[in-house]
C-alpha positions in Angstrom: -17.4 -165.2 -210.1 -19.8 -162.5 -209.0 -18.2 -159.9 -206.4 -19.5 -158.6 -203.4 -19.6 -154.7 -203.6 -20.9 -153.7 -200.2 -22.4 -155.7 -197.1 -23.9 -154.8 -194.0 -24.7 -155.9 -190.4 -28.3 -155.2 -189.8 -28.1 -157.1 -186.5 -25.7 -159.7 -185.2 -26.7 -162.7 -187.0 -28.9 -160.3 -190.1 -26.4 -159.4 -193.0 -26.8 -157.5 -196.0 -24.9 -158.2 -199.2 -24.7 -156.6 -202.4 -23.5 -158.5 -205.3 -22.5 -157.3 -208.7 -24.7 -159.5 -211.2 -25.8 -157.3 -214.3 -27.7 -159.7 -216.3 -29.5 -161.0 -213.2 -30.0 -157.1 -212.0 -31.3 -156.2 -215.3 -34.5 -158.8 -214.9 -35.1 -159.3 -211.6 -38.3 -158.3 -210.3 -40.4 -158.1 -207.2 -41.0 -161.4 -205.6 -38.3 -163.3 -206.9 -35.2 -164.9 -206.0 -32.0 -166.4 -207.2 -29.4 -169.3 -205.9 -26.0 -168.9 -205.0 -23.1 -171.3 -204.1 -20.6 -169.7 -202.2 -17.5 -172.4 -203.8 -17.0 -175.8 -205.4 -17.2 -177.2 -202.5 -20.6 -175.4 -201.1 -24.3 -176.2 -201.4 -26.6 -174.0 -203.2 -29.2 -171.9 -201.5 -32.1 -169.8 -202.7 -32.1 -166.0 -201.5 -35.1 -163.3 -202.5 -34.2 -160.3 -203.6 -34.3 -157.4 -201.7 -33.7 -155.2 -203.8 -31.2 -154.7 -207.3 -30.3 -151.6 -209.7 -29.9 -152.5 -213.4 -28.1 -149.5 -213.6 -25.0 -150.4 -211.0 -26.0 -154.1 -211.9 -26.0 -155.2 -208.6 -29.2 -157.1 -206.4 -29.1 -156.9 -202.6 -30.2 -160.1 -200.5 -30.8 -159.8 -196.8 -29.9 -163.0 -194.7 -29.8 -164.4 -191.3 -26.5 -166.2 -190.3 -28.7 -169.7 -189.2 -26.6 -172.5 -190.6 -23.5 -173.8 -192.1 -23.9 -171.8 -195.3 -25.6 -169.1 -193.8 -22.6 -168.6 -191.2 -20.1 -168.8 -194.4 -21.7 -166.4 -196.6 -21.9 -164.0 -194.0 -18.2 -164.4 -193.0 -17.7 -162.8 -196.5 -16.3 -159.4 -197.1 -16.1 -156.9 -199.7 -13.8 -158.2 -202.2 -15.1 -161.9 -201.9 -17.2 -163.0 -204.4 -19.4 -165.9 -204.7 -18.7 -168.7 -207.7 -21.8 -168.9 -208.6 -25.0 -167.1 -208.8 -28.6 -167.9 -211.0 -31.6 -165.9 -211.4 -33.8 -164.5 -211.1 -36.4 -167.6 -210.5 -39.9 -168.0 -209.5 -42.8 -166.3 -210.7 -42.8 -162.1 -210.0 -45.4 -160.9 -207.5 -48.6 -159.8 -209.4 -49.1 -156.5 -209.1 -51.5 -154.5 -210.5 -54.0 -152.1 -208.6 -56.1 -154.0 -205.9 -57.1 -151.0 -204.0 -56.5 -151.4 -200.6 -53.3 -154.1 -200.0 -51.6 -155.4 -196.1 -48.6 -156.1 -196.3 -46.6 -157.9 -193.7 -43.0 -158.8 -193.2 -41.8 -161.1 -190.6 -37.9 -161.1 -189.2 -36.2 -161.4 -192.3 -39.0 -161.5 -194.6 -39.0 -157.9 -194.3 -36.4 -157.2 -196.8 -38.2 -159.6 -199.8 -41.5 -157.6 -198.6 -39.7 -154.4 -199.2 -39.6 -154.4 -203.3 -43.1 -155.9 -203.0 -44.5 -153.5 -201.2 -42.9 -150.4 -203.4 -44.0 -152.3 -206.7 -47.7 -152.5 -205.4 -47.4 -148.4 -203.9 -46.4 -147.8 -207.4 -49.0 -149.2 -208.9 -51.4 -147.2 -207.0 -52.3 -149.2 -204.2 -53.2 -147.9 -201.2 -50.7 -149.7 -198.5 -50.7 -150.5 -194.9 -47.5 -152.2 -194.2 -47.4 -154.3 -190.9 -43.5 -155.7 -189.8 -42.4 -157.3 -186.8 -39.2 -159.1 -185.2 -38.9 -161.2 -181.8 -36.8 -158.1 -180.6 -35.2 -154.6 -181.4 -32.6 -155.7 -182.7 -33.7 -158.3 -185.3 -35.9 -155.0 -186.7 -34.9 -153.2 -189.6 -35.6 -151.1 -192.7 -38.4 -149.3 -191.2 -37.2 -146.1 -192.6 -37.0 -147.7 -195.6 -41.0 -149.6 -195.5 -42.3 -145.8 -194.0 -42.5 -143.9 -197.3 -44.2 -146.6 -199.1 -47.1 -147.3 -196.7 -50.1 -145.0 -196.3 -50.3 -147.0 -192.6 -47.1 -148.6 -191.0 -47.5 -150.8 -188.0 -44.5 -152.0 -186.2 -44.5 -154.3 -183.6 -41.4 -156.8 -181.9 -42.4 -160.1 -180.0 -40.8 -159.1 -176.7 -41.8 -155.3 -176.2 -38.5 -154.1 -176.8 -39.5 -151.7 -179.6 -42.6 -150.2 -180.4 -46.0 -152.6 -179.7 -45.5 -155.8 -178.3 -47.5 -158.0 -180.3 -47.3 -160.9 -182.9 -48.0 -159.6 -186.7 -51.2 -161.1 -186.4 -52.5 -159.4 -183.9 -52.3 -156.0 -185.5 -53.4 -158.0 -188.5 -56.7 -159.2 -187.3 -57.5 -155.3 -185.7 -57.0 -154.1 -189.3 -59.2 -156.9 -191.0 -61.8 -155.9 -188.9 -61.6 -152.2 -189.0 -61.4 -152.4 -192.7 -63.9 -154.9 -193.1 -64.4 -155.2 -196.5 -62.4 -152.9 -197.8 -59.1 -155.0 -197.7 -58.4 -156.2 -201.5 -55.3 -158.1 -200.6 -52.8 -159.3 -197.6 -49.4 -160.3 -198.6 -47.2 -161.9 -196.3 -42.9 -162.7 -196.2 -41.5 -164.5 -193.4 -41.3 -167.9 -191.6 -43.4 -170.4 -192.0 -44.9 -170.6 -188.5 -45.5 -167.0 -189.4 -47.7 -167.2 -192.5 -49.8 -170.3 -191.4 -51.3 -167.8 -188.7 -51.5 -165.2 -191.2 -53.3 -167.6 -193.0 -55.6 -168.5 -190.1 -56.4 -165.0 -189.8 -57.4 -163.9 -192.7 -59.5 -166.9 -193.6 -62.7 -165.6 -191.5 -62.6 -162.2 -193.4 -62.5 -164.0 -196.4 -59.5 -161.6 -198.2 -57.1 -163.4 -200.5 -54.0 -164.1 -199.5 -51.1 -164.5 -201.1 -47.9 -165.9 -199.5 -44.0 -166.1 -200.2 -42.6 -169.6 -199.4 -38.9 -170.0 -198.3 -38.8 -174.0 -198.6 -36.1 -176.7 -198.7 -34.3 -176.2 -202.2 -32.1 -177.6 -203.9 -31.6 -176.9 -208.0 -34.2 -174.4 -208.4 -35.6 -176.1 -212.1 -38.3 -178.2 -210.6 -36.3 -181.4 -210.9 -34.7 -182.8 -207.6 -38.8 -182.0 -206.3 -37.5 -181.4 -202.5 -39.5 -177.7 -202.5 -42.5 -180.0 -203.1 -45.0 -178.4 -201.3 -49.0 -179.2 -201.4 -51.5 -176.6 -202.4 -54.8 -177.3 -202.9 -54.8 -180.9 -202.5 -51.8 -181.1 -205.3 -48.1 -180.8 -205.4 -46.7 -178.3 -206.9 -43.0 -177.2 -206.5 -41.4 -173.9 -204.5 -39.1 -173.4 -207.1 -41.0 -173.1 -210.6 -44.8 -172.6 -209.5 -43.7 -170.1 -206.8 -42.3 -168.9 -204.4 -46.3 -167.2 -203.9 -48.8 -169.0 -203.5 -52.0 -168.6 -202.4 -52.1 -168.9 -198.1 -55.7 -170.5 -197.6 -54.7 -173.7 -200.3 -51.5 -174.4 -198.4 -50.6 -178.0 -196.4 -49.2 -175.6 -193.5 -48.1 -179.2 -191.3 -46.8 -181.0 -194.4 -44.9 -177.9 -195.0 -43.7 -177.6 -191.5 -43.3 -181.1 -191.4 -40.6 -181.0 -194.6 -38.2 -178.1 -193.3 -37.4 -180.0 -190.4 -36.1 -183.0 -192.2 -32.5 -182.1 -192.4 -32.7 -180.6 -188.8 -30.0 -182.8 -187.4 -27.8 -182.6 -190.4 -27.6 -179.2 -190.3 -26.6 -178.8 -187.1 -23.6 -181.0 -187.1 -22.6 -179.0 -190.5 -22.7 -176.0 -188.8 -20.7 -177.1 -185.5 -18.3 -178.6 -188.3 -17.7 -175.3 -189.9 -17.6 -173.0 -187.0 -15.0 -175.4 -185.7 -13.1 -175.4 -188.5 -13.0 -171.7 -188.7 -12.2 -171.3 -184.8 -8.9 -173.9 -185.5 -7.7 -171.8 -188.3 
């Protein structure tokens, strides 16, 4: 059993959870991500670090409460635990020293963006951090993303908070004020998201290297349903990921495969939240 030792409400449906997990603490690193199942009884689901301390051997994972497991691990309080936890998986973020790096974090993906974006400042990139949410109060951790940018751009979808603009927007204005100069972009968030990050980057010709949140199941490569195609070729979320490379990505395919289980999980959902109201 791995316990939870503190948890948070970022927003009404965004939760924060801090899980005590030493050995997976003590390797994780930026970019990666491990699977939980919250019982016997529960499915498993991949969750990116947001951050973790080898020291207190704990890792922090950020969430929104979007489906049936979703809804359950958020229901959890300090002094739950989870039965089961594996990790960390996926490649690590390269980092080394580009010179000039974006990165962007989109609703959620701000917290997996977070450790990639202080691993990159560390290694002595210079860092303008864009990060956006379709309102104020999806938005968080920009205290936390301000130290580690040299340039911070927020923006929300509605105008609620700061500009009122799409991440691509600011995006494009910084690809062409820096034209040339811009080493990297590095993008976390929905999928929608990073096929227009995609799109905008490809005229300036700046590689661009994505984190994919697909359809998962065991997290080895072998059940294939984070198949996703990249460069004409199918490589898997799970073991050749989660980054991968924004301009060689099937964006429709991609799309295309996350709403499979659409249905399903909607009547798993109204099932659970049911179940919890008659009890």
């Amino acid at each position: 059993m791995f316990p939870i030792v503190a948890r948070q409400d970022l927003s009404d449906i965004t939760c924060l959870l801090q899980i005590a997990a030493p050995e997976i603490a003590r390797k994780a690193r930026a970019g990666q991500f491990f699977i939980l199942r919250i019982d016997e009884r529960g499915e498993r689901i991949p969750l990116t670090f947001a951050d973790w301390d080898p020291a207190a051997g704990t890792v922090t994972t950020v969430f929104q409460m979007v489906g049936k497991t979703t809804y359950h691990l958020g229901a959890l309080q300090v002094g739950n635990a989870v039965q089961d936890m594996i990790g960390p998986l996926g490649w690590p973020s390269e980092i080394e020293r580009f010179g000039t790096v974006v990165c962007v974090g989109g609703g959620v993906g701000i917290a997996p963006i977070y450790p990639i974006t202080r691993a990159l400042r560390a290694a002595g990139n210079r860092i303008i951090g864009i990060m956006g949410a379709r309102t104020r109060n999806l938005l968080f951790w920009e205290e936390e993303m301000r130290p580690l940018c040299d340039e911070l751009i927020v923006c929300t979808d509605d105008g609620s908070y700061a500009r009122q603009a799409l991440v691509t927007e600011p995006l494009r204005e910084v690809l062409e004020r820096e034209r040339g100069q811009i080493s990297r972009v590095i993008a976390v968030g929905p999928a929608i998201m990073l096929k227009f990050v995609a799109r905008t980057t490809a005229p300036f010709q700046v590689k661009t290297i994505v984190s994919l949140n697909s359809i998962m199941v065991d997290g080895t490569g072998m059940c294939g349903s984070c198949r996703v195609e990249v460069n004409g070729r199918t490589q898997f979320v799970c073991v050749d990921g989660p980054e991968f490379d924004a301009h060689q990505v099937d964006w429709d395919l991609l799309l295309a495969r996350q709403r499979i289980y659409l249905d399903e999980e909607k009547i798993a959902l109204e099932r659970f939240l049911h179940s919890r109201s008659a009890s």
